[in-house]
C-alpha positions as CSV (number, residue, x, y, z in Angstrom):
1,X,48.2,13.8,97.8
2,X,49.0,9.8,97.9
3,X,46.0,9.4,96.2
4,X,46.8,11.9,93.3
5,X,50.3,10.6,93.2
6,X,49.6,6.9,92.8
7,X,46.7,8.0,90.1
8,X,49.6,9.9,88.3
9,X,51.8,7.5,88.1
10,X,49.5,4.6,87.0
11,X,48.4,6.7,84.2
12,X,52.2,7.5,83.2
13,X,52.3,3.8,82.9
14,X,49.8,3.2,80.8
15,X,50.9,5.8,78.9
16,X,54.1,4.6,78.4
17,X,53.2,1.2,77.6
18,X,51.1,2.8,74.3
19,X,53.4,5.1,73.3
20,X,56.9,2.7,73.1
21,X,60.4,4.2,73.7
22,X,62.7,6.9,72.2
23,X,60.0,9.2,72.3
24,X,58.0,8.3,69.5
25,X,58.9,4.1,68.6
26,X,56.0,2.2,67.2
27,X,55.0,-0.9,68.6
28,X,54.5,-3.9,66.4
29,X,51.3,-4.5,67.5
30,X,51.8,-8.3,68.2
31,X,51.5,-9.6,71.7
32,X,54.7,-10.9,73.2
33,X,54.0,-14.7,73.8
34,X,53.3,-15.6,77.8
35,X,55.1,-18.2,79.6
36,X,53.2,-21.1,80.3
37,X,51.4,-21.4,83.9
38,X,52.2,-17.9,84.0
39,X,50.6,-14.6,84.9
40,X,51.9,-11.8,82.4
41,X,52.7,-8.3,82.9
42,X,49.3,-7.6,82.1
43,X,48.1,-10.2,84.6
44,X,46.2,-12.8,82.1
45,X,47.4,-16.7,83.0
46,X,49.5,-17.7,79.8
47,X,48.4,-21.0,78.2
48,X,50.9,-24.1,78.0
49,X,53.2,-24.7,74.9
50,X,51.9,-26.9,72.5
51,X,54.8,-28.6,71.9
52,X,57.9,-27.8,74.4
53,X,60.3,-30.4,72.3
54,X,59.9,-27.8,69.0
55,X,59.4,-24.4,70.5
56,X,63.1,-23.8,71.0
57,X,63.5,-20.9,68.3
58,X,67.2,-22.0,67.4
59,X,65.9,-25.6,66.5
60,X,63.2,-25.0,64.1
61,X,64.1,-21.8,62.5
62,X,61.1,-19.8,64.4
63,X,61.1,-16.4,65.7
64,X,63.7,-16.1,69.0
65,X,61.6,-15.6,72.2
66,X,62.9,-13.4,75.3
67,X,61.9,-13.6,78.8
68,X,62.2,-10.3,80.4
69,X,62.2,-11.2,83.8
70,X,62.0,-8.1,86.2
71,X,61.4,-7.5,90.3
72,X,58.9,-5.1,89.6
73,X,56.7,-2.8,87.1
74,X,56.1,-0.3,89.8
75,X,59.0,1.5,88.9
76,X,58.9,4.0,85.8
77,X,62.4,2.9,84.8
78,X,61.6,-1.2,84.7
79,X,58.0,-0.1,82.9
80,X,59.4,2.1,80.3
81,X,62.3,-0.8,79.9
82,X,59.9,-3.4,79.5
83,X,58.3,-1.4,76.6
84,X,61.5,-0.8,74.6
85,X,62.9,-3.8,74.9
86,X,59.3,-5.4,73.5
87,X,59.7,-2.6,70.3
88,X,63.6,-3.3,69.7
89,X,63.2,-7.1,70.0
90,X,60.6,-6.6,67.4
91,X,62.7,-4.6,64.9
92,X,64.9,-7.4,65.1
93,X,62.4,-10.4,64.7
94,X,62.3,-11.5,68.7
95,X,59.1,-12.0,70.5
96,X,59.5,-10.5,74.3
97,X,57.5,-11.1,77.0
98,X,57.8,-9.3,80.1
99,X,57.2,-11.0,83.9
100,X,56.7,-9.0,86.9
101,X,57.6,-11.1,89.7
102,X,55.7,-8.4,91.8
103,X,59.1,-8.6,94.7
104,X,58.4,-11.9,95.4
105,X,61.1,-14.2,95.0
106,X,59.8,-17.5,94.6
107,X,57.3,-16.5,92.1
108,X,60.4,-15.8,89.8
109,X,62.1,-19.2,90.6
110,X,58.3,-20.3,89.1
111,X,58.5,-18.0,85.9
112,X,61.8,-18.9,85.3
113,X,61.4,-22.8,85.5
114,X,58.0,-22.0,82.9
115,X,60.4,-20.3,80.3
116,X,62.8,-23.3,80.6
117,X,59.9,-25.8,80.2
118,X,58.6,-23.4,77.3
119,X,61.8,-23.3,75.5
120,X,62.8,-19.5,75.2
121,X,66.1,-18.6,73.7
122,X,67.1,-16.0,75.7
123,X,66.2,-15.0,79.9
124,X,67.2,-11.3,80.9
125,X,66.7,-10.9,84.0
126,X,66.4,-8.3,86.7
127,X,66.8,-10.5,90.3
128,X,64.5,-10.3,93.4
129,X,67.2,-12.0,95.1
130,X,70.5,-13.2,93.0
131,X,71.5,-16.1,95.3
132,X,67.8,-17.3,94.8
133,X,67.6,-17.9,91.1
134,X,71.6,-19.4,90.6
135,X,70.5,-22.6,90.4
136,X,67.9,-22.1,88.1
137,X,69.8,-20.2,85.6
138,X,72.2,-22.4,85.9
139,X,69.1,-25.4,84.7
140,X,69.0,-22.7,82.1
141,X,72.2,-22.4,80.8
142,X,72.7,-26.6,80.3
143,X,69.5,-26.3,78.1
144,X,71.1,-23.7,76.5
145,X,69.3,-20.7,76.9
146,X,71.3,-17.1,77.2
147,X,70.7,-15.6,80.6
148,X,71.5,-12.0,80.8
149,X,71.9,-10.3,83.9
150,X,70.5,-7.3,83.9
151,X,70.8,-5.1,86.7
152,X,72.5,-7.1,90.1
153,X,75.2,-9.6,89.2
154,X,74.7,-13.3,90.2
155,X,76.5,-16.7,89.4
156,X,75.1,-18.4,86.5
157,X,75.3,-16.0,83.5
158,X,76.2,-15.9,80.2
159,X,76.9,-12.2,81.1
160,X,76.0,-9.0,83.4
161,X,75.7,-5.3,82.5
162,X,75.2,-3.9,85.2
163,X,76.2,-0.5,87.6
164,X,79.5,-0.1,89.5
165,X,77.6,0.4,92.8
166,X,80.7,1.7,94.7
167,X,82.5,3.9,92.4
168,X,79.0,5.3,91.2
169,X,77.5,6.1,94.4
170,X,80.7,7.6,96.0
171,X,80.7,10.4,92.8
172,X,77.2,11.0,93.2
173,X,77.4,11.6,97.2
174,X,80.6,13.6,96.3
175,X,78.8,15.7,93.4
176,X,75.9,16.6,95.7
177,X,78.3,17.6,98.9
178,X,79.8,20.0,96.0
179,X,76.5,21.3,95.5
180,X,75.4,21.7,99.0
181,X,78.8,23.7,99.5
182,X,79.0,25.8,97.5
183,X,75.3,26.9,97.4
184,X,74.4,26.0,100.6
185,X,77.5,26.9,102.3
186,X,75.6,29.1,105.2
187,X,72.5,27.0,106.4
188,X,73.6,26.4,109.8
189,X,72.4,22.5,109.2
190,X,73.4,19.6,106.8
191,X,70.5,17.1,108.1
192,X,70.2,14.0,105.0
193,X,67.4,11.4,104.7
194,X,69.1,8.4,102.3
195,X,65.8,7.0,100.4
196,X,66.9,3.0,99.4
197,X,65.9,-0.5,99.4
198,X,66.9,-2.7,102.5
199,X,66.3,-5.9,101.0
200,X,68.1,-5.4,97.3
201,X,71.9,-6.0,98.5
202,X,73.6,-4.0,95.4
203,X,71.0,-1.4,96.5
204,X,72.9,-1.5,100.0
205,X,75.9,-0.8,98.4
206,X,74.7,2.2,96.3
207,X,73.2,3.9,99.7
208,X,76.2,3.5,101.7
209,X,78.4,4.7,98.8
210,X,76.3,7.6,99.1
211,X,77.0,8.4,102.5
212,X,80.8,7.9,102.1
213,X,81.4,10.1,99.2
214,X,79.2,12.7,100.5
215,X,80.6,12.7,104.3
216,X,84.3,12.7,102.9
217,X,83.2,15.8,100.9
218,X,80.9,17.7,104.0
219,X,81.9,15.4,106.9
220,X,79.5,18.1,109.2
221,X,76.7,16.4,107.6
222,X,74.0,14.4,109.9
223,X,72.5,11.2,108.4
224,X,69.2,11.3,110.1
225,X,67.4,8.2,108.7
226,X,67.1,6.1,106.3
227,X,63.7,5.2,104.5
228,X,62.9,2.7,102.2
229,X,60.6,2.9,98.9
230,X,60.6,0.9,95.8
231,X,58.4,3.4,93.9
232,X,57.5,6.5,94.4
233,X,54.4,5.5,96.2
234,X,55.9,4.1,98.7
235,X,59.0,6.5,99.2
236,X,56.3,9.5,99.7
237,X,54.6,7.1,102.4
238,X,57.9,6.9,104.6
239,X,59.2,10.2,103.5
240,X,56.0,11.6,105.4
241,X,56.1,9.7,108.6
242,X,60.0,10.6,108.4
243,X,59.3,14.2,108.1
244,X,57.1,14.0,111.3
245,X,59.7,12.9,113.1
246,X,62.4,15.1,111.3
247,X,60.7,17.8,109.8
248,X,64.5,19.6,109.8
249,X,65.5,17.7,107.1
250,X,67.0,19.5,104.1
251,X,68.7,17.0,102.2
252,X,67.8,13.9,100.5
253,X,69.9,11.6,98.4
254,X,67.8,8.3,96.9
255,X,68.6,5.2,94.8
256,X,66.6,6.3,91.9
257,X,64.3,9.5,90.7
258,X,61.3,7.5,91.4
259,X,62.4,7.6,95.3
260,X,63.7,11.3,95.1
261,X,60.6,12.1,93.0
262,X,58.4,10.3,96.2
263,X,60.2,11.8,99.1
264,X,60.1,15.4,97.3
265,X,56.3,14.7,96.9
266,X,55.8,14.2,101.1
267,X,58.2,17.1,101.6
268,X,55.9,19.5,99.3
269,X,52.5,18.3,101.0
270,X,54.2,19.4,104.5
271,X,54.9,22.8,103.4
272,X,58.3,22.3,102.7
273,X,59.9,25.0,100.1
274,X,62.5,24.2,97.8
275,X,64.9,26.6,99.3
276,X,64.7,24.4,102.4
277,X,65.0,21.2,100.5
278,X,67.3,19.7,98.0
279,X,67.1,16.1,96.5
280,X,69.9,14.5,94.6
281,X,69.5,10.6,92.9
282,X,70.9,7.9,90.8
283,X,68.9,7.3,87.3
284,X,67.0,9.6,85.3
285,X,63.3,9.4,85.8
286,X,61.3,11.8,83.6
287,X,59.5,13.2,86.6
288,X,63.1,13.9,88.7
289,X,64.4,15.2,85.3
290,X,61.3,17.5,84.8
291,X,61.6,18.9,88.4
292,X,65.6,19.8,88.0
293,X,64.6,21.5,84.8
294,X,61.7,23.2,86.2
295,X,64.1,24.6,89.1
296,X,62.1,22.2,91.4
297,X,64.3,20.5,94.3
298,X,66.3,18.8,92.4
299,X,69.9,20.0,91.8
300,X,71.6,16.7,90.0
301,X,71.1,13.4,89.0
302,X,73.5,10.3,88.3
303,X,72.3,9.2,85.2
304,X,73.7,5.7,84.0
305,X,71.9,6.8,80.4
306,X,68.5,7.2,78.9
307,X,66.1,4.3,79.2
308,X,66.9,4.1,75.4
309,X,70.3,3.8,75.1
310,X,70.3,0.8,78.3
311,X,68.0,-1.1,76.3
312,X,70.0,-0.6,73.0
313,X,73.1,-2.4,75.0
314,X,70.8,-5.4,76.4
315,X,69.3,-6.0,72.9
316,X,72.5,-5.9,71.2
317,X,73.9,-8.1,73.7
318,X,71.1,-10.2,74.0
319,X,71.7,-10.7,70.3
320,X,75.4,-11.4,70.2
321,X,75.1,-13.8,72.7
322,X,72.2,-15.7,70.4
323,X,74.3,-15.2,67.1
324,X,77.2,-16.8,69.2
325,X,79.8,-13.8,69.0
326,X,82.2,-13.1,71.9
327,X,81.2,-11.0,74.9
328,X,82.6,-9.4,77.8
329,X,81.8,-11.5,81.1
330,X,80.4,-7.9,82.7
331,X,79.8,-4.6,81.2
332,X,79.3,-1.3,83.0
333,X,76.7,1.2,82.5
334,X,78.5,4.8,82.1
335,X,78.3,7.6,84.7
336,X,76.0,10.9,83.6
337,X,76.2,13.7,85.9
338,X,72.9,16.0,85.3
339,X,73.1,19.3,87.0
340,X,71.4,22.8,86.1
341,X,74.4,23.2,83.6
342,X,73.0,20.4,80.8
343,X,69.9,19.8,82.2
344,X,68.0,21.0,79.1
345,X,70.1,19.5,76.6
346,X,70.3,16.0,78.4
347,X,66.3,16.7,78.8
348,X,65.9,16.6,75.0
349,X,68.4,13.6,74.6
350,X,66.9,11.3,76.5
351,X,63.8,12.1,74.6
352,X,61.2,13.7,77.3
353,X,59.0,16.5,76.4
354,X,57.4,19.2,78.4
């Protein structure tokens, strides 16, 4: 089943990374330049700037180059991302390049210092660790590059859109409690495995939000475990030995649809039936959304918009910072409660297909 799964989900990859965004976007069809000393996204070693004194894009005219700096690609939402933000930054005459950083913290310290030596105009960056790369984006800043925080909010940025862990978490725990009572209201156990990310602080925050809105709502409810999986790889791998040890389990609640998607996956290859399992998440994968419209474990997701619209607001941001125009120090991505009710209208507006 792992093998299937991670075979699945590096074609889906692929696939996305041909196809674009918004279910249908062209790509331009020129490669995004690579930050010297580099490797890329694609994992080819980027060749030095010829000339780092002239290749600042706001000095000589030239076409503005972003840095898309991200933890990791092994997550559908980062990958499809990635791909929009290439096609919208070239409707708009940028060149983006995406870096992986592959979890690894210093490695982004290194791909950050190369797009300072290399002159890009803007960084947007999704953290490994935010007190890690502060001083860097502050060496960023005084040369005049926009640093956009995308995701976790650190010191040093021009500005952050990002999720309000607490308040977002807390309604999703409370929206799946509502479920779980009112259609589960004689199973004579409430037993919940919280899928997250130990080392990712605001990812912390999300999980124990969770668990707060969802015990103030069913305060019967047992928190068994908690397992940790950035992609859905690695959430089936812990879900299954978790399931060994807990195979009473009924309830999950993860950090994103990938994790749901993973720990669903190890409940399904231990014979676990849907009536005797229910997932609920944060973010709208197309596999999570696929299973709540099929009927399949899931029962709701907290959407915070389609990969389409996010990347709309970082590339209209990205560009009023560049143009110079005000901007708020912190933006918030908007709450989107998915449920069996608009599953199949929300299914065709963030652009999926059967």
């Amino acid at each position: 089943m792992r093998k299937r799964l991670a075979l699945f989900l590096g074609t889906m990859m692929v696939g996305s990374m041909l196809v674009g965004c918004g279910g249908g976007a062209e790509s331009s069809g020129e490669a995004a330049a690579p930050v010297a000393g580099e490797e890329t996204a694609q994992g080819t070693e980027a060749p030095a700037p010829e000339d780092t004194d002239t290749t600042r894009a706001q000095t000589d005219g030239g076409t503005k180059k972003i840095a898309f700096a991200v933890n990791t690609l092994d997550n559908e939402i980062w990958a499809l991302t990635a791909t929009c933000l290439e096609t919208y930054g070239a409707e708009r005459g940028y060149e983006v390049t995406t870096l992986s950083a592959n979890a690894n913290a210093s490695t982004q310290i290194d791909q950050l210092e190369s797009c300072i030596e290399a002159g890009y105009d803007v960084i947007a960056l999704d953290p490994v660790d935010t007190s890690s790369v502060e001083d860097v984006c502050k060496k960023a800043m005084d040369a005049g590059i926009v640093v956009v925080n995308y995701g976790q909010e650190f010191q040093n940025a021009t500005t952050s859109i990002i999720l309000d862990e607490v308040t977002t978490g807390t309604n999703m725990g409370k929206n799946a409690a509502a479920w779980v009572k009112e259609n589960w209201g004689d199973k004579d156990h409430y037993k919940v495995i919280c899928v997250g990310l130990d080392t990712v602080p605001v990812l912390v925050t999300r999980l124990d939000s969770f668990k707060e809105g969802f015990a103030s709502e069913l305060p019967e409810a047992e928190f068994v475990t908690d397992i940790n999986g950035a992609s859905a790889v690695e959430s089936m791998t812990a879900g299954e030995s978790a399931l060994q040890a807990n195979p009473d389990i009924n309830i999950c609640l993860a950090i994103g649809g990938d994790q749901a998607y993973g720990f669903v996956q190890a409940a399904i290859a231990a014979g676990i039936s849907q009536d005797e399992m229910v997932a609920f998440a944060i973010d709208a994968t197309e596999q999570s959304m696929k299973m709540l419209k099929n009927r399949e474990y899931f029962e709701g997701i907290m959407s915070v918009g389609s990969v389409e619209a996010k990347t709309r607001l970082l590339m209209d941001t990205i560009e009023a910072c560049v143009n110079g125009d005000e901007v708020p120090v912190r933006t918030y991505f908007e709450e989107d409660w998915i449920s069996r009710d608009n599953i199949d209208a929300k299914f065709e507006e963030y652009g999926y297909t059967e």
